[in-house]
DSSP file (Angstrom, degrees, kcal/mol; ACC not computed):
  #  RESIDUE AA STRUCTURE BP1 BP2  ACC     N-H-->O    O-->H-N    N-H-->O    O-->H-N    TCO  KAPPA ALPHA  PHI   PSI    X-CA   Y-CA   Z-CA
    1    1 A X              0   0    0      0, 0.0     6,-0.0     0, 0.0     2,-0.0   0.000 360.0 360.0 360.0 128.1    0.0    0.0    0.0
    2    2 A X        -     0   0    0      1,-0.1     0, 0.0     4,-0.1     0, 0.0  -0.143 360.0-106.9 -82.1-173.9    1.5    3.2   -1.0
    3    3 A X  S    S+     0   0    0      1,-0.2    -1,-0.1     3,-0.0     0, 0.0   0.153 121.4  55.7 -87.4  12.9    1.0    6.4    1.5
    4    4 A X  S    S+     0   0    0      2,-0.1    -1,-0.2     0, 0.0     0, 0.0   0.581  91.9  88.0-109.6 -19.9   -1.4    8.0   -0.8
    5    5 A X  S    S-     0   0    0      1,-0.1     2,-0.4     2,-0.0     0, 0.0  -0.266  82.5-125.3 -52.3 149.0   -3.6    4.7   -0.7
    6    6 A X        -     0   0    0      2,-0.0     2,-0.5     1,-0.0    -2,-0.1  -0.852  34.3 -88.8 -93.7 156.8   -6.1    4.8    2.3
    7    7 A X        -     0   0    0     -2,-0.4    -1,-0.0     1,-0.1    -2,-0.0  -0.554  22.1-124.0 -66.8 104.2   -6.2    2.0    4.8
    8    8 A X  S    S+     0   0    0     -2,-0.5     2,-0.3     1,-0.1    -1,-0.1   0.424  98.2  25.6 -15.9 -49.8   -8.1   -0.9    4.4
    9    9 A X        -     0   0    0      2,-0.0     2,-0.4     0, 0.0    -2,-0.1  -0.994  66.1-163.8-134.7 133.7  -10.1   -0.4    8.1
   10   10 A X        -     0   0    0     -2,-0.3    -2,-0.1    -4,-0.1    -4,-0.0  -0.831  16.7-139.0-110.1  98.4  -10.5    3.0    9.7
   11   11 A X        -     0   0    0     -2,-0.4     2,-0.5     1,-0.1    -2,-0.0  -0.100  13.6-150.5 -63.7 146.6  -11.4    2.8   13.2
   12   12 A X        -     0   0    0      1,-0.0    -1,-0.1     3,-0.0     3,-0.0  -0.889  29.9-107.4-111.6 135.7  -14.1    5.6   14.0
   13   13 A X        -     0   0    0     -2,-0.5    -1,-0.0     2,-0.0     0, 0.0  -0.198  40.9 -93.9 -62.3 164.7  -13.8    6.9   17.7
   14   14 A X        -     0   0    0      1,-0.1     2,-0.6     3,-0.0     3,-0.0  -0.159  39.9-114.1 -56.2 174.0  -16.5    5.8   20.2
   15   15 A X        -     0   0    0      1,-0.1     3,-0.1    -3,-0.0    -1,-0.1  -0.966  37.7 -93.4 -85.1  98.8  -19.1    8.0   20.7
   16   16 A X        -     0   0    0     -2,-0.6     2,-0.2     1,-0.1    -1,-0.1   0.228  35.7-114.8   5.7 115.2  -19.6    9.6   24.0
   17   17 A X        -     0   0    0      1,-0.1     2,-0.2    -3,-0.0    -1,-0.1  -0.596  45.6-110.4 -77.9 140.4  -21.8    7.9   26.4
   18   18 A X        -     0   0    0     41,-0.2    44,-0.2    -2,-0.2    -1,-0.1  -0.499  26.3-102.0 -82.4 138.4  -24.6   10.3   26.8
   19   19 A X        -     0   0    0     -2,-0.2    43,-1.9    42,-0.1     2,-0.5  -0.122  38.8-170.5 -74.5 151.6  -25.3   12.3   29.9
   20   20 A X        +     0   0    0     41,-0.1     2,-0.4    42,-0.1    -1,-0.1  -0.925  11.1 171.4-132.3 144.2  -28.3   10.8   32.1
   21   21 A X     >  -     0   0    0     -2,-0.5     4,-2.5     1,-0.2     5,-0.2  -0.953  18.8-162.1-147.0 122.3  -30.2   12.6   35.6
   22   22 A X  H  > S+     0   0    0     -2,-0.4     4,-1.3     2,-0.2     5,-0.2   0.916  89.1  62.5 -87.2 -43.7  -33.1   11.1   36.9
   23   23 A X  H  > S+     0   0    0      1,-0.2     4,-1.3     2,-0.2     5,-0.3   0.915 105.6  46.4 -56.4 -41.0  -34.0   14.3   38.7
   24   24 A X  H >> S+     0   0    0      2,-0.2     4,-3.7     3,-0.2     3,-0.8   0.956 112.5  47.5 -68.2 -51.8  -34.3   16.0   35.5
   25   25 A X  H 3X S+     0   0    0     -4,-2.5     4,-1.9     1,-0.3     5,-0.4   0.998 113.9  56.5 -55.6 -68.6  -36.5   13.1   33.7
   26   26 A X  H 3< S+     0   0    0     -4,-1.3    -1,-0.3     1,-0.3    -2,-0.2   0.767 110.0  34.1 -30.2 -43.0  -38.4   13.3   36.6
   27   27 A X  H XX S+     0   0    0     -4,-1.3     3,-0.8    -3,-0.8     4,-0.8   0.695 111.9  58.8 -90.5 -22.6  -39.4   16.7   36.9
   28   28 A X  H >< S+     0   0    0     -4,-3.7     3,-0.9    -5,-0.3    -2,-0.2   0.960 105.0  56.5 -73.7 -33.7  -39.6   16.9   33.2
   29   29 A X  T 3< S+     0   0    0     -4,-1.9    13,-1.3     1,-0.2    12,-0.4   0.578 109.5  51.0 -39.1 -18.9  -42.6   13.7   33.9
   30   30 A X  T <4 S+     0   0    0     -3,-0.8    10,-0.5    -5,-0.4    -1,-0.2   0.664  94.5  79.5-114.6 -24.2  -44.3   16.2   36.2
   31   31 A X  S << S-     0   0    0     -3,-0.9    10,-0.2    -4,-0.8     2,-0.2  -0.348  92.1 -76.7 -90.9 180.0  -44.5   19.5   33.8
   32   32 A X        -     0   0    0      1,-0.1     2,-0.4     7,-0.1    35,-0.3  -0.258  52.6 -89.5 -48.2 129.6  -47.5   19.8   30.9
   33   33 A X     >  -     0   0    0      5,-0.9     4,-2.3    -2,-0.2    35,-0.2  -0.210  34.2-143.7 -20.6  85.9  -47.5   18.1   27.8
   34   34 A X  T  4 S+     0   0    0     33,-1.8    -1,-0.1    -2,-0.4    34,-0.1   0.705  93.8  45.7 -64.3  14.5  -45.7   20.5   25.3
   35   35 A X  T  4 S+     0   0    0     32,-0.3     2,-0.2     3,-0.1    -1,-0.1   0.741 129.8  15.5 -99.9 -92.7  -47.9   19.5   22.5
   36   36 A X  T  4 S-     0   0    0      1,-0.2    -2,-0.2     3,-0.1    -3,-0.1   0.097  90.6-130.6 -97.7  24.9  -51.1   19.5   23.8
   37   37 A X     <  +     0   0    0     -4,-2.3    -1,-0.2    -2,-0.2    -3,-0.1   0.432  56.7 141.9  59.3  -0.7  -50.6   21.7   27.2
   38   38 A X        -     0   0    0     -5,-0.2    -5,-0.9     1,-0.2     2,-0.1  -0.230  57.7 -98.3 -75.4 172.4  -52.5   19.1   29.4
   39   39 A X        -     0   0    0     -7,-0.3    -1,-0.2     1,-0.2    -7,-0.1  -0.250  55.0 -73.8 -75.9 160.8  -51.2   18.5   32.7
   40   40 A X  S    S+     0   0    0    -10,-0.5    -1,-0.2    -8,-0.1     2,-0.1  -0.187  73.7 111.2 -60.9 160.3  -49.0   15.6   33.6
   41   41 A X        +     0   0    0    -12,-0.4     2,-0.5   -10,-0.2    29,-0.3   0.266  64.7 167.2-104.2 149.2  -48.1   12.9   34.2
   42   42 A X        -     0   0    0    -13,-1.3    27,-0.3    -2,-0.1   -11,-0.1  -0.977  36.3-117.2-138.7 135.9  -46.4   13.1   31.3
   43   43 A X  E     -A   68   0A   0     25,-2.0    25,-2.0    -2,-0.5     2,-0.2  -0.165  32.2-124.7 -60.3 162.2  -43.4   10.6   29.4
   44   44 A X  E     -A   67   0A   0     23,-0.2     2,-0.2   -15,-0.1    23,-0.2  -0.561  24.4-155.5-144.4 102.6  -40.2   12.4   28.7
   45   45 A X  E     -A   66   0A   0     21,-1.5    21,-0.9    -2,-0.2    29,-0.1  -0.239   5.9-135.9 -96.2  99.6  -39.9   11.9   25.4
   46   46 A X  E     -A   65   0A   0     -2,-0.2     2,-0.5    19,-0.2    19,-0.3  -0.377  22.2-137.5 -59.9 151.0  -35.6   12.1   23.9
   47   47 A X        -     0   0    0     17,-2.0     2,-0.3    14,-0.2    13,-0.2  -0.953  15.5-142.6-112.3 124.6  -35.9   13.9   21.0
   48   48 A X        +     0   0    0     -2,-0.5     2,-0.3    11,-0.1     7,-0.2  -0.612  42.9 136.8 -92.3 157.1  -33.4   12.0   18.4
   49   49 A X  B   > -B   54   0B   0      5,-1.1     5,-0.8     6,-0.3     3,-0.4  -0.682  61.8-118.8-179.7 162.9  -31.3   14.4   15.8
   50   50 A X  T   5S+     0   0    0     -2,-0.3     5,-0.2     1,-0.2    -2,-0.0  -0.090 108.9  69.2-135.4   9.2  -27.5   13.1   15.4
   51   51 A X  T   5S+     0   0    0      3,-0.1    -1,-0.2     1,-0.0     4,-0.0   0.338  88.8  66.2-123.7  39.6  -26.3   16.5   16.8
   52   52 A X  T   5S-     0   0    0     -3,-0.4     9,-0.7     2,-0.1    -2,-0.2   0.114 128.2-100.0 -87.0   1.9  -27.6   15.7   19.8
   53   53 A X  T   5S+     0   0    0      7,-0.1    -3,-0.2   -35,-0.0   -35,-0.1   0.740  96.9  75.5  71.5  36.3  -25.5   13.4   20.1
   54   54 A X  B   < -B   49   0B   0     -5,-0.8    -5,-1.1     6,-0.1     6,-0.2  -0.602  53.9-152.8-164.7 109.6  -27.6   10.3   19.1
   55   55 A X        -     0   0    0     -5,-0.2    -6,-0.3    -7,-0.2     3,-0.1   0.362  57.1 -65.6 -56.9-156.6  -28.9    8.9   15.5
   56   56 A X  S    S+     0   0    0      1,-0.2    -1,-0.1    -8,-0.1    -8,-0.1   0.398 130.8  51.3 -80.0  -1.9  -32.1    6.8   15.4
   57   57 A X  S    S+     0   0    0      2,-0.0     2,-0.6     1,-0.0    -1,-0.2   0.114 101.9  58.4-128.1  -9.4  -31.1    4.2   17.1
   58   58 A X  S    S-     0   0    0     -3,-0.1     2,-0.4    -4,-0.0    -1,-0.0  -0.934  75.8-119.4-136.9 133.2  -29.6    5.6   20.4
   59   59 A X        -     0   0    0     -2,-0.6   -41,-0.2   -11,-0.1    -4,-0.1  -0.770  28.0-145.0 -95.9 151.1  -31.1    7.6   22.7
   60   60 A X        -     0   0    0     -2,-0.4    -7,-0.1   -13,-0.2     2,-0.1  -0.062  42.9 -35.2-104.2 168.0  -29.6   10.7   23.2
   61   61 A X    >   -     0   0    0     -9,-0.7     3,-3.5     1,-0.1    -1,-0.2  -0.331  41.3-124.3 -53.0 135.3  -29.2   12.7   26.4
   62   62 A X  T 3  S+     0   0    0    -43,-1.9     3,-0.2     1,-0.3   -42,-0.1   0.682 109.4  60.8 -54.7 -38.1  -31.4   13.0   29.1
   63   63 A X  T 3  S+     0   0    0    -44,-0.3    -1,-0.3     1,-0.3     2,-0.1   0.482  92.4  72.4 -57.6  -7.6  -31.5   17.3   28.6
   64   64 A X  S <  S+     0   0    0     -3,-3.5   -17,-2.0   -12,-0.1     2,-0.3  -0.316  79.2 105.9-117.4  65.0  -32.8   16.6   25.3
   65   65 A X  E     +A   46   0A   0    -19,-0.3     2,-0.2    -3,-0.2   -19,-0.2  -0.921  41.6 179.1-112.8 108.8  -36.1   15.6   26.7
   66   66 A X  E     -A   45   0A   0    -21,-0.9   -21,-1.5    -2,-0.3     2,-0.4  -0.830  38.4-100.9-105.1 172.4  -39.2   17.5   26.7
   67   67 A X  E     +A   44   0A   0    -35,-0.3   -33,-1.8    -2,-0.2     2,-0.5  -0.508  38.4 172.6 -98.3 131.4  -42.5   16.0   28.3
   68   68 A X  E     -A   43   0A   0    -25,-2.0   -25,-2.0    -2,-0.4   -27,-0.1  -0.986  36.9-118.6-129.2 130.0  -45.4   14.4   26.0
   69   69 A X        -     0   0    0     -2,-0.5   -27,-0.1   -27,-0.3   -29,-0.0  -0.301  49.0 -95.1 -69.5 177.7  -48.5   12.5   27.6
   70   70 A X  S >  S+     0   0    0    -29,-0.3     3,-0.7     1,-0.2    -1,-0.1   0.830 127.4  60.4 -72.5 -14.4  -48.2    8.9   26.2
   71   71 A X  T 3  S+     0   0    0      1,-0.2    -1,-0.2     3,-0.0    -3,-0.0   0.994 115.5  43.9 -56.8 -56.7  -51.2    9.8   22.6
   72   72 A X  T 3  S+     0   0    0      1,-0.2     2,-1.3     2,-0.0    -2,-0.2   0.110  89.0 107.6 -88.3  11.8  -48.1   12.5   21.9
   73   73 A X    <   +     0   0    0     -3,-0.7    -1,-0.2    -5,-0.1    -3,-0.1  -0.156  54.0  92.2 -68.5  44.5  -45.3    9.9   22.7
   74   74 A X  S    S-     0   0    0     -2,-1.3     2,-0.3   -29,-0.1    -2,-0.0  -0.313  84.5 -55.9-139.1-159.5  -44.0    9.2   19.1
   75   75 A X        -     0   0    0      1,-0.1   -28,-0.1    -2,-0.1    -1,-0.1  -0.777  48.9-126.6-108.5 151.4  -41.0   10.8   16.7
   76   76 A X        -     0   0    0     -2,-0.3     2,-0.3   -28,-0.1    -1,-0.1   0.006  31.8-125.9 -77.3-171.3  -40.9   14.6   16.1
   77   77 A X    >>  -     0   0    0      1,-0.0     3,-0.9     0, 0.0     4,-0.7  -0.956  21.7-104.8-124.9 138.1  -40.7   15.5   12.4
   78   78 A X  T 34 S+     0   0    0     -2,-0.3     3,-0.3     1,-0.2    -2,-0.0   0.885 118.2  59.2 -26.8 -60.7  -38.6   17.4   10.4
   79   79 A X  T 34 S+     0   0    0      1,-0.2     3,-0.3     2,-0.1     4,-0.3   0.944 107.0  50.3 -33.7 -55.9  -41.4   20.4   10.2
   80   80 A X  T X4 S+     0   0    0     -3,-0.9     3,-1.5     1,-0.1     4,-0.3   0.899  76.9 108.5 -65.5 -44.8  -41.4   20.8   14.1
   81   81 A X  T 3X S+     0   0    0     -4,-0.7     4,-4.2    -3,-0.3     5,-0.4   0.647  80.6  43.1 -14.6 -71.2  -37.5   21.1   14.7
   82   82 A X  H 3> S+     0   0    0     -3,-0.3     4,-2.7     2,-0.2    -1,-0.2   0.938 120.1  46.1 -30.2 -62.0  -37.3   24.9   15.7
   83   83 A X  H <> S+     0   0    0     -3,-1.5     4,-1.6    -4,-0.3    -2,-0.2   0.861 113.1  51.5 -41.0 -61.4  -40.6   24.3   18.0
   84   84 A X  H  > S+     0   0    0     -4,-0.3     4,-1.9     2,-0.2     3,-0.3   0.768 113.0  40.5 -15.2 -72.7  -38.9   21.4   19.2
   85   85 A X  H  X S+     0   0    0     -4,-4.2     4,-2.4     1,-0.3    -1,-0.2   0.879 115.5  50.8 -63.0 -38.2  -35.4   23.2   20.1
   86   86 A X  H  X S+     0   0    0     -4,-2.7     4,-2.3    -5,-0.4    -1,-0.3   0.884 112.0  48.3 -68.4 -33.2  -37.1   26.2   21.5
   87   87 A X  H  X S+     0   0    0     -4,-1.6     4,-2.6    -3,-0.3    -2,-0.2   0.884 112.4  48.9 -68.3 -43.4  -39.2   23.7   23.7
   88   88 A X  H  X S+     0   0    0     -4,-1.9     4,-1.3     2,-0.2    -2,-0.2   0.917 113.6  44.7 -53.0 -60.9  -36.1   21.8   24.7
   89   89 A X  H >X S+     0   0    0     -4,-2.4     4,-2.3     2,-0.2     3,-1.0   0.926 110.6  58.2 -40.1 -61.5  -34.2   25.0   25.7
   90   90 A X  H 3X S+     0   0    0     -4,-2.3     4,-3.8     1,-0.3     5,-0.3   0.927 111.3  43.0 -39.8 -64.5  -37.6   26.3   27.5
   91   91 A X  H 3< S+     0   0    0     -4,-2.6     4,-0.4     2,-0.2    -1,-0.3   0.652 104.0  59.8 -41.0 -42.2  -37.4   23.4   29.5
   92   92 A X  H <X S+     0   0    0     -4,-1.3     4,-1.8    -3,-1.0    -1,-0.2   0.695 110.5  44.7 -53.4 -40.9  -33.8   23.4   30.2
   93   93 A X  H  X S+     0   0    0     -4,-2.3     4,-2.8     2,-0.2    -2,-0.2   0.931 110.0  50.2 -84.6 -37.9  -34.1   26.9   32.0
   94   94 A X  H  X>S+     0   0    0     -4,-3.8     4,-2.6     2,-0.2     5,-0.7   0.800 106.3  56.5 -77.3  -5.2  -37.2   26.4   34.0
   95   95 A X  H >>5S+     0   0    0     -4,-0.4     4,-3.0    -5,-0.3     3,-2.0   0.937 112.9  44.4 -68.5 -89.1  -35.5   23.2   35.3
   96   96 A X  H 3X5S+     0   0    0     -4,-1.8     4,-1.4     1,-0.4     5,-0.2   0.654 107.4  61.3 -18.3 -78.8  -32.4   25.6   36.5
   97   97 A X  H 3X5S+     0   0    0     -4,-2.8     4,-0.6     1,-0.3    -1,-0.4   0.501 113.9  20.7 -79.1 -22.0  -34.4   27.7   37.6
   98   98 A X  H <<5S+     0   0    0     -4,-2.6    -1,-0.3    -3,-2.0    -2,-0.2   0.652 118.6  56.3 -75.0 -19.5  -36.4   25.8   40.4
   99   99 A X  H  <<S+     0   0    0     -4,-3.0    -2,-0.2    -5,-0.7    -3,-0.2   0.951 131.5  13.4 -84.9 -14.1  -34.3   23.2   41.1
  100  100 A X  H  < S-     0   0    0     -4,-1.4     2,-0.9    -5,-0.4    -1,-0.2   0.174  96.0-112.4-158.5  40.1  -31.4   26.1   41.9
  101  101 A X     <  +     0   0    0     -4,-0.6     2,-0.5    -5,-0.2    -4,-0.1   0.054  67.7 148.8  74.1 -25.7  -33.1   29.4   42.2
  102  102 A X        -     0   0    0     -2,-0.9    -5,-0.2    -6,-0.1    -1,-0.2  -0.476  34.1-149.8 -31.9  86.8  -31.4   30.6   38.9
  103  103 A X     >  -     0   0    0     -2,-0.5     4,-1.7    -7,-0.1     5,-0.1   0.244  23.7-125.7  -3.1 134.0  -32.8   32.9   36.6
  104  104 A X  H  > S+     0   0    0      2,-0.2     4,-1.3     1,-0.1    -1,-0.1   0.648 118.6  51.5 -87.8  -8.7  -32.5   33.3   32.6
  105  105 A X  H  > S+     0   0    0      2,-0.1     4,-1.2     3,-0.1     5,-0.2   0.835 117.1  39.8 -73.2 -31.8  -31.5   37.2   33.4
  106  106 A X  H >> S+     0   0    0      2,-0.2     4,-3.2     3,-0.2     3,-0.8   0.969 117.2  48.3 -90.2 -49.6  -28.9   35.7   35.8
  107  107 A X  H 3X S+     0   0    0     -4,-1.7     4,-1.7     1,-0.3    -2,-0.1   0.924 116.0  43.9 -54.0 -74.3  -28.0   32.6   33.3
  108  108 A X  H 3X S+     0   0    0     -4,-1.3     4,-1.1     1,-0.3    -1,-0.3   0.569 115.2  53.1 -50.8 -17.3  -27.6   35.3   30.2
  109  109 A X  H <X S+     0   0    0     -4,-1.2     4,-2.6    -3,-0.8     5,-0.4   0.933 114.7  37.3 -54.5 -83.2  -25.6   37.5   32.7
  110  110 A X  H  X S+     0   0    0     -4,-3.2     4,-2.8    -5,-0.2     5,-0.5   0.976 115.3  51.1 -48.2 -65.7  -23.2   34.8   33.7
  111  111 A X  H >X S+     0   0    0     -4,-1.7     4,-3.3    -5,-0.4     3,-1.4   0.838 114.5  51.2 -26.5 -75.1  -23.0   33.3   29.9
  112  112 A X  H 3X S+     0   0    0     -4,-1.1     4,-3.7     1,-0.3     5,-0.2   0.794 117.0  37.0 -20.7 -67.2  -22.2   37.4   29.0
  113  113 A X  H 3X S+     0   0    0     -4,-2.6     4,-2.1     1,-0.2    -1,-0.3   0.861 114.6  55.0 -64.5 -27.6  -19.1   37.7   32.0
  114  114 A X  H <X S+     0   0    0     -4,-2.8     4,-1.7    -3,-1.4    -1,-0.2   0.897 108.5  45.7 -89.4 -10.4  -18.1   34.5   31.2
  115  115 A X  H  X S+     0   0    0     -4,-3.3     4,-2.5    -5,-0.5     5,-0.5   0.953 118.3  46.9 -71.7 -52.3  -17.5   35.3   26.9
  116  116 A X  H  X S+     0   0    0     -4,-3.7     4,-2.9    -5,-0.3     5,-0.2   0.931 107.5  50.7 -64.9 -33.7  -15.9   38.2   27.7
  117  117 A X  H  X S+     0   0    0     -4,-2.1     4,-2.1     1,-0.2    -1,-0.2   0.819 106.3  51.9 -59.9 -41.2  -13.8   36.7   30.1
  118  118 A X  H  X S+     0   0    0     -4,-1.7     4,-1.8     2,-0.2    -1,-0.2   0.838 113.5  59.5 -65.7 -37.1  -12.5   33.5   27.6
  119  119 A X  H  X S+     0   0    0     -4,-2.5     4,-1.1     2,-0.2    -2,-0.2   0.902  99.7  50.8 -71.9 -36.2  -11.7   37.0   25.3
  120  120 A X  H >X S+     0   0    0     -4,-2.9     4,-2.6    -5,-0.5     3,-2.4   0.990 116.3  37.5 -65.9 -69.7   -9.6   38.5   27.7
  121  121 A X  H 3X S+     0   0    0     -4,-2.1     4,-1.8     1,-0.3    -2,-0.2   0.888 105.6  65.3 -62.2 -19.2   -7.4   35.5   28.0
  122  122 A X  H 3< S+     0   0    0     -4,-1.8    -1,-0.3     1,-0.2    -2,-0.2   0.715 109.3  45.1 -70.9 -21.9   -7.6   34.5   24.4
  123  123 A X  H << S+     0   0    0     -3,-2.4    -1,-0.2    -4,-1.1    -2,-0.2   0.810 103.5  61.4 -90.1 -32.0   -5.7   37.9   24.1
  124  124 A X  H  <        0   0    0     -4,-2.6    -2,-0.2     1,-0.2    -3,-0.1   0.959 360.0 360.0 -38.7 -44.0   -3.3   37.4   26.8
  125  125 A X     <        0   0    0     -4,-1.8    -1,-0.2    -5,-0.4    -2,-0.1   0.714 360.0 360.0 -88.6 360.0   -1.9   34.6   25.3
C-alpha cells in the first residue's frame, strides 16, 4: 500500500456515552404536555437528531427531553424542529431555575461575563 492509498479499516472513535439525571426526567414527567398543554403525568420523550448526540437508534441525552402524555409519545418530524429546540431550551431553563433558584436574566448575565472573560485570556496569550 503506497502512502497516498487509504487504509483498508479506519477505526471511527467511540461515541460519547450520553449524559443521564433522573432528577431532571423526573421533573420533566411532572410538567404539561408540550404538545397539547394538558397537565402531567407526562413521558419524557428524547428527542433524536445526530447533533444531539444520538442517531435513530440511540437515545440521546437525558437534557434533550421534553414531556409528552403517552397519545403525543412518538418521533418529532422534520417540520417541528425549531418548536422542538425552543421547547427543549424552555425546559432546560425552567428546570435551572427551580431546582437552583437561577434565573434566565442571571443565566444570560453569567453566559455574558463568562464570553468576555475567555476574550480576555484569548488575548493574553
Amino acid at each position: 500500500m503506497t502512502e497516498t492509498q487509504a487504509p483498508y479499516f479506519s477505526p471511527q472513535p467511540k461515541p460519547e456515552k450520553p449524559n443521564r439525571n433522573s432528577d431532571y426526567l423526573k421533573w420533566i414527567r411532572r410538567q404539561p404536555c408540550g404538545k397539547s398543554k394538558l397537565p402531567g403525568p407526562c413521558e419524557a420523550h428524547h428527542v433524536r437528531r445526530s447533533y444531539w448526540g444520538a442517531g435513530g437508534s440511540q437515545k440521546p441525552h437525558d437534557y434533550v427531553t421534553v414531556p409528552r402524555r403517552t397519545e403525543y409519545h412518538k418521533p418529532e418530524y422534520d417540520g417541528e424542529e425549531r418548536r422542538i429546540c425552543r421547547e427543549i431550551i424552555t425546559m432546560q431553563l425552567k428546570y435551572i431555575e427551580e431546582k437552583y433558584g437561577v434565573g434566565e436574566s442571571e443565566l444570560a448575565y453569567r453566559k455574558i461575563i463568562e464570553t468576555i472573560m475567555n476574550h480576555i485570556e484569548s488575548k493574553r496569550r
